[in-house]
C-alpha positions in Angstrom: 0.0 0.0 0.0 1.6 3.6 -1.1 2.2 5.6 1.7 -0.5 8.3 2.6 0.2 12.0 3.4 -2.5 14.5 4.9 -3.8 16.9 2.8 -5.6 18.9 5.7 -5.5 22.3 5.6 -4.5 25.4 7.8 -7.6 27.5 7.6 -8.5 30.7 9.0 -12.3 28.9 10.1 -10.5 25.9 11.7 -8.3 28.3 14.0 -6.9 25.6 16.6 -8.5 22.5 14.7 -5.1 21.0 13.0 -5.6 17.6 12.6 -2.6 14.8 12.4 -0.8 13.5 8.7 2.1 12.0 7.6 5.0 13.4 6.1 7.6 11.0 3.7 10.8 11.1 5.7 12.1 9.6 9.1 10.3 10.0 12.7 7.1 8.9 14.0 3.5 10.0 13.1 1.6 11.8 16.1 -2.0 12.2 15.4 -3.7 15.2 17.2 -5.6 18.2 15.9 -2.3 19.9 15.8 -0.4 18.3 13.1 2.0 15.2 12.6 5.8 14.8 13.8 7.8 13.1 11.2 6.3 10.1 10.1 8.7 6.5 9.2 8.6 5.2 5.7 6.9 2.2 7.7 3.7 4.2 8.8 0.4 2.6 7.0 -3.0 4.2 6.7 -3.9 1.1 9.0 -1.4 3.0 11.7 -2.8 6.3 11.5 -6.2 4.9 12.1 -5.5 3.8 15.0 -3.5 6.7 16.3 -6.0 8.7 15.0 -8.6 6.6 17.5 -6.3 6.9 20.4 -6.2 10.7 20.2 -10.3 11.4 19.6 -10.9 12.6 22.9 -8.0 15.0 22.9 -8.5 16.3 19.6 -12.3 17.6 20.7 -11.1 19.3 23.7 -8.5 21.4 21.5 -10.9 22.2 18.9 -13.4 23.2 21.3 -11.0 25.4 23.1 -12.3 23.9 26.5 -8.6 23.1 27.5 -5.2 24.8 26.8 -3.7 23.7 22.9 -1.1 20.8 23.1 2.7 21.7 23.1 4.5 20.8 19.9 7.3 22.5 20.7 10.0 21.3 18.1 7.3 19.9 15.9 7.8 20.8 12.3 5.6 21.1 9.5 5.9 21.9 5.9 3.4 22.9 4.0 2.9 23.2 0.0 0.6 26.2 -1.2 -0.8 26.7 -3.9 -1.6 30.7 -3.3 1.6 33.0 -3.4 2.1 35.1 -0.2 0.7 38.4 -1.5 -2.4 36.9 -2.5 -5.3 37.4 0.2 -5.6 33.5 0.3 -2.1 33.2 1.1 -2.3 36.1 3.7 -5.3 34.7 5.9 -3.0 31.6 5.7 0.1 32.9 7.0 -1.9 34.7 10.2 -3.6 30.8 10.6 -0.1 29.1 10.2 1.0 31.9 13.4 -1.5 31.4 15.9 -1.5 27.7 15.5 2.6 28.7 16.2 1.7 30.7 18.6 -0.9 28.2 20.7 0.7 25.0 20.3 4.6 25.8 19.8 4.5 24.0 16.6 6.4 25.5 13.3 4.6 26.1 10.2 6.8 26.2 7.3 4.9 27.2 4.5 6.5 27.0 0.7 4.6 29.1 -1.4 4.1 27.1 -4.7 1.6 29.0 -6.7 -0.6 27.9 -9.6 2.3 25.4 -10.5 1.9 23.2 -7.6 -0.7 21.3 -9.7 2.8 19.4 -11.9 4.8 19.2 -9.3 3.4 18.0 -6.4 2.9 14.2 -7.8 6.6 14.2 -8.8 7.5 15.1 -5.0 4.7 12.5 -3.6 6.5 9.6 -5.4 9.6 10.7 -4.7 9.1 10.4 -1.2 10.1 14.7 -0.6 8.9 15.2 2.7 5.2 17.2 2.5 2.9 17.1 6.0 0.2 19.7 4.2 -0.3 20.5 0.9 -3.3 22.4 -1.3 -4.8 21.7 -4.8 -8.4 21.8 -6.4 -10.5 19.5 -4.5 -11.3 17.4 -7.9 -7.1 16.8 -8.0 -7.0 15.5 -4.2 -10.4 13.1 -5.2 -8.5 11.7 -8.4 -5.4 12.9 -9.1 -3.9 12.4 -5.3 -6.4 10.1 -3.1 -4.1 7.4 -2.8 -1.6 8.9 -0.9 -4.2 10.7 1.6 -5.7 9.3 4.8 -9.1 9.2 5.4 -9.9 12.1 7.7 -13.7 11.2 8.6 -12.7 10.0 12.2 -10.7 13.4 12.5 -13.0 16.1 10.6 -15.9 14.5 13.0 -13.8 15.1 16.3 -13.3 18.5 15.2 -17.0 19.3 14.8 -15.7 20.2 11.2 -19.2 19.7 9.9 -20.6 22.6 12.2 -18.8 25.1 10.9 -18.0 24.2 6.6 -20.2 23.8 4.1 -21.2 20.4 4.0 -21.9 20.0 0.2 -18.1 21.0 -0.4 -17.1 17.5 2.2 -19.6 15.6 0.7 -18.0 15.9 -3.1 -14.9 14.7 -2.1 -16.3 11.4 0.0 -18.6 10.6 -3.3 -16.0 10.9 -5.6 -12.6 9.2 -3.9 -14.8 7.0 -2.0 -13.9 8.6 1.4 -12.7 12.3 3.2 -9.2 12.6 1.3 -9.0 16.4 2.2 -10.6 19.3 4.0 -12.1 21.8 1.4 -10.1 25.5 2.5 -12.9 27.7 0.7 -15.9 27.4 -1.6 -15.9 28.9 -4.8 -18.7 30.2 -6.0 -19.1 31.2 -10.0 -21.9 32.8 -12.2 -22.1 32.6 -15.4 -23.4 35.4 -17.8 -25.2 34.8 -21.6 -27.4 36.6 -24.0 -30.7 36.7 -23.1 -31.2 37.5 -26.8 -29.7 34.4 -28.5 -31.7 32.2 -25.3 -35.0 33.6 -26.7 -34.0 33.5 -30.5 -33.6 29.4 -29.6 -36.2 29.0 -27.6 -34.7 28.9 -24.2 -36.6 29.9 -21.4 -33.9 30.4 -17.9 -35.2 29.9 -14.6 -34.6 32.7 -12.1 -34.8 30.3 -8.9 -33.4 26.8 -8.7 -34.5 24.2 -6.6 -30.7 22.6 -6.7 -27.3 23.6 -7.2 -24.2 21.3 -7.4 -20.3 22.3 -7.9 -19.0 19.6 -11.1 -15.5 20.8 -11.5 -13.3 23.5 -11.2 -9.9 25.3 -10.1 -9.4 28.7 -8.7 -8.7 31.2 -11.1 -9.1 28.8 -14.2 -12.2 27.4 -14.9 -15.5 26.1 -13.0 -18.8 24.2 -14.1 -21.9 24.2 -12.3 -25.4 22.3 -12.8 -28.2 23.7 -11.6 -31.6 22.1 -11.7 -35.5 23.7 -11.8 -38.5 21.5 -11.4 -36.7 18.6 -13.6 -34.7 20.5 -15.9 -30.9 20.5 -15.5 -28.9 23.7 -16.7 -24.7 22.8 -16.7 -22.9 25.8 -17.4 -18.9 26.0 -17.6 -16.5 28.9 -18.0 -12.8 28.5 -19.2 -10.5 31.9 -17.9 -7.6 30.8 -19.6 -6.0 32.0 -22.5 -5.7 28.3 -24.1 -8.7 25.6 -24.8 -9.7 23.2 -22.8 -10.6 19.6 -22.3 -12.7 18.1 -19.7 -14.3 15.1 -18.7 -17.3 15.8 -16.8 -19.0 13.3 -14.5 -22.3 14.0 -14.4 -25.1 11.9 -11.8 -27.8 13.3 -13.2 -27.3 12.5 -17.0 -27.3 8.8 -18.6 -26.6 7.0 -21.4 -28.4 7.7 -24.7 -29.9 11.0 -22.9 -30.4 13.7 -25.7 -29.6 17.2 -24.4 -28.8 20.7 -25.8 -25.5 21.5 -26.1 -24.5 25.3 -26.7 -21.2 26.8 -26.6 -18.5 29.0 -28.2 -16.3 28.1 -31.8 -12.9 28.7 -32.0 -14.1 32.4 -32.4 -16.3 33.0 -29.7 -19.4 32.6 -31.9 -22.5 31.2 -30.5 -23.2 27.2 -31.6 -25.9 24.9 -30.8 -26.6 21.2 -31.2 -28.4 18.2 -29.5 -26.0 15.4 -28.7 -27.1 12.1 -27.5 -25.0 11.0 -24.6 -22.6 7.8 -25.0 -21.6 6.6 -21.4 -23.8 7.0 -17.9 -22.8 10.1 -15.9 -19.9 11.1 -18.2 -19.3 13.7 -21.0 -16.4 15.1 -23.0 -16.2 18.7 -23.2 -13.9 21.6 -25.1 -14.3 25.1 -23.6 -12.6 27.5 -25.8 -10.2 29.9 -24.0 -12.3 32.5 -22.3 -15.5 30.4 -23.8 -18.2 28.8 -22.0 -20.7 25.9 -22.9 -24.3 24.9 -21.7 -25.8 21.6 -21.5 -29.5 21.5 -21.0 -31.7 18.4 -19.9 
């Protein structure tokens, strides 16, 4: 079994609730709300379980704030980010990454990535480079990732994570890697603007209220689809921000196989096309957003 390394986050809304991982270099793993010690290359996901078991109670009475913070002093952490330190994302990480310092003794060593964290953060996972924390778009730690993070169910529960996150952003990750591979830092929420002229001219009617909203895919800054439903009509919108095309593979619960549905989206110049496709797989659909394009599926 590969080793696993925590992908849990230092937010600004989990103040004190730090909650244990495993680095790739030499020590032992110490599973807390804090954060790990160094972790052996022997450490399983079967070890950490247990740990994590052993350390429940304590781990509640930190995030709580009922008793004092544990002392980590000498307790280093490095952590991979995928904001750069001017950013305000990387700024409200910084003040988090001090007063868990400041509380528990513990040093945060943040390395400031930026956008390219996305290449090379595999390449340092199987090299075994030592990362206790590290960010990316919560469809990359489901996929892309998910085999080298623990399961931190047991953990985001003993942190009453649930009372204080949105739990639509939790519940993507568990139904698409199977279990809690990471603790969603922020929602992002996007909109998406069209011409009411060109809905009309094809007979499109948009809804102004929506009985159901669900995040598809997305990365900060980049791109982001959304489906939204009214009565039982779906509406999946996507937007591309980047200046090249690009290519996704959508996974889609609410669309099957041999479903016909409206497909409209930009050319290579931005013009306005429509077609009905007819769907080849169950819950899965190819997609080209042109750069600074869009598409939207109806059903």
């Amino acid at each position: 079994m590969k080793k696993k390394i925590v992908s849990l986050l230092l937010t600004a809304v989990m103040t004190a609730a730090m909650v244990a991982g495993c680095g790739s270099s030499s020590g032992t793993e110490t599973a807390s709300s804090a954060a790990p010690a160094e972790t052996t290359a022997e450490t399983t996901s079967e070890a950490a379980a247990e740990t994590t078991a052993e350390t429940t109670a304590e781990t509640t009475a930190e995030t709580t704030g009922d008793t004092a913070a544990a002392d980590y002093s000498g307790v280093e952490l490095t952590y991979w980010s995928m904001w750069n330190n001017t950013e305000p994302q990387g700024q409200v990480l910084q003040e988090a990454a001090d007063a868990f310092s400041e509380q528990t003794g513990a040093t945060i060593n943040i390395e400031w990535k930026g956008r390219d964290i996305k290449t090379i953060v595999m390449a340092a996972l199987e090299s075994g480079e030592k990362i206790d924390l590290f960010e990316d778009s919560d469809s990359n730690m489901a996929t892309v990732y998910k085999d080298y993070l623990y399961d931190l169910t047991d953990m985001a529960a003993a942190a009453d994570y649930e009372s204080h996150s949105f739990k639509c952003l939790t519940d993507y990750l568990v139904n698409k890697a199977g279990f809690l591979c990471a603790i969603p830092e922020q929602p992002q929420v996007g909109g998406v603007f069209y011409n009411k002229d060109i809905f009309e001219a094809c007979g499109i009617e948009v809804p102004t209220t929506w009985d159901e909203t669900r995040f598809i895919d997305g990365y900060p800054g980049k791109y982001v689809v959304l489906a939204r439903r009214h009565a039982d009509q779906w509406y999946i919108a996507g937007i591309n921000a980047q200046k090249e095309p690009l290519k996704l593979k959508l996974n889609l619960p609410m669309c099957t196989k041999g479903d016909k549905v409206m497909l409209y989206q930009d050319d290579k110049k931005l013009n306005p096309h429509a077609e009905e496709i007819t769907l080849k797989k169950n819950d899965e659909i190819s997609i080209t957003m042109q750069a600074e394009g869009g598409f939207l599926l109806v059903k």
